[in-house]
C-alpha positions in Angstrom: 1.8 -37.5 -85.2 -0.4 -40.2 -83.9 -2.3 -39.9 -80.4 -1.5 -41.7 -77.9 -4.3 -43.8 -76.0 -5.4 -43.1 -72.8 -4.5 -46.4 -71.4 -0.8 -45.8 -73.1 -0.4 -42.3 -71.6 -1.3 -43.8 -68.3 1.6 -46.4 -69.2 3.9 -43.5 -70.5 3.6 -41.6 -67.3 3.7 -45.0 -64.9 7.0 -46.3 -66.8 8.7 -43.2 -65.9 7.3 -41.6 -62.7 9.9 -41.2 -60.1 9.7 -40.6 -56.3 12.3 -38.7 -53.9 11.6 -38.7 -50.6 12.7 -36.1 -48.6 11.4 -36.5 -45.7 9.5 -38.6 -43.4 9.2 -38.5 -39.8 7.1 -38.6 -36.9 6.6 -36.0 -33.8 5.4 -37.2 -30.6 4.5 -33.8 -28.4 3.6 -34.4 -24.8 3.2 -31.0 -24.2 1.7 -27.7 -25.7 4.7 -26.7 -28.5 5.0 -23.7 -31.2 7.0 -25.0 -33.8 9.4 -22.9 -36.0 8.5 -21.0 -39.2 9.3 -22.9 -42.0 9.0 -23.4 -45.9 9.7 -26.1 -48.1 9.5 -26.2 -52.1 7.4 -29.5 -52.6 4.1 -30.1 -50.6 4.0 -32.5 -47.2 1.6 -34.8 -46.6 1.1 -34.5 -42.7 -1.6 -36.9 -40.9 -2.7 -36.3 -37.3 -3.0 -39.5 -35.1 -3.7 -38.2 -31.6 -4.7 -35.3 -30.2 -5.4 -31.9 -32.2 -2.4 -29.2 -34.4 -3.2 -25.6 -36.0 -1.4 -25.0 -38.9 -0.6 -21.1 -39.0 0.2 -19.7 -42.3 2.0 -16.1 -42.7 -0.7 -15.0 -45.0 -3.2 -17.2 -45.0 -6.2 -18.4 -42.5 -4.8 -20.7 -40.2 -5.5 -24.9 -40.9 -7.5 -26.5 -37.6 -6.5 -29.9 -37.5 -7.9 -33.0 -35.6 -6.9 -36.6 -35.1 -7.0 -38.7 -38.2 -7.2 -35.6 -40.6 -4.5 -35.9 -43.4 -3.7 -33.0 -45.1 -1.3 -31.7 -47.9 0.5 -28.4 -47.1 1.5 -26.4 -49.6 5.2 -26.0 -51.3 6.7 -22.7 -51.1 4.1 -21.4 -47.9 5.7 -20.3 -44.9 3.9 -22.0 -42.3 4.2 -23.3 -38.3 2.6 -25.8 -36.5 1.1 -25.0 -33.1 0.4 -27.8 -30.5 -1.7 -25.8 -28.1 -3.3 -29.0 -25.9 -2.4 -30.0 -22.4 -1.8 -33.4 -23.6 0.2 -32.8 -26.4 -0.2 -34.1 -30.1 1.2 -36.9 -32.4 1.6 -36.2 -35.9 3.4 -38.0 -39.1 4.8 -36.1 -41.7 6.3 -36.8 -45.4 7.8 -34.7 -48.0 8.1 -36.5 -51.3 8.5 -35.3 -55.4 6.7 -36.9 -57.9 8.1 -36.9 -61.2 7.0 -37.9 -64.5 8.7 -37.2 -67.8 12.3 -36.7 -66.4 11.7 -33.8 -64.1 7.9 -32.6 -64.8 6.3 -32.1 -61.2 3.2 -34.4 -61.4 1.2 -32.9 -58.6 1.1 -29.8 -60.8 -1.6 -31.4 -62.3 -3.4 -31.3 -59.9 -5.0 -28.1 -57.8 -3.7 -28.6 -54.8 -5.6 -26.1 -52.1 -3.5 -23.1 -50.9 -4.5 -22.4 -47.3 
């Protein structure tokens, strides 16, 4: 079997990534809130644009966050998000797979920090 060159694997993978979104949104918190314990089976991307969020993980050592800090959170974490200022927070949230190969997760090549 012949190799493939590294520029044509990068070609292979582009011509057949996919991307689902899930989920995008935005949460505008005027006020201290304790969000919910949730979980979700792909990573987020969440970004901080005003004010400052702690990220509370069942088992883990909780993730300060300050404005303009983007993070990725975990798949398959329990976690909550705390809003603990007077003022309140604004953050911006997406949930997204990446897919390569017809259904090979593409961030699991990469090491993604568990928090």
């Amino acid at each position: 079997m012949d190799k493939i060159p590294a520029d044509g694997l990068q070609k292979v993978i582009d011509d057949t990534l996919t991307v689902e979104l899930q989920a995008c949104t935005t949460l505008e918190c005027r006020e201290p809130r304790c969000g919910r314990w949730v979980v979700y089976n792909i990573p987020s991307f969440a970004l901080v644009t005003r004010g400052k969020a702690v990220t509370e993980f069942r088992d883990k050592t909780p993730l300060r966050r300050s404005e303009g800090s983007l993070c990725c959170l975990p798949g398959g974490v329990w976690r909550r998000t705390i809003i603990s200022e007077l003022a309140g927070a604004d953050l911006c949230m997406c949930r997204c797979s990446y897919m390569v190969f017809n259904g090979f997760n593409l961030l699991s090549l990469y090491d993604i920090p568990d928090f």
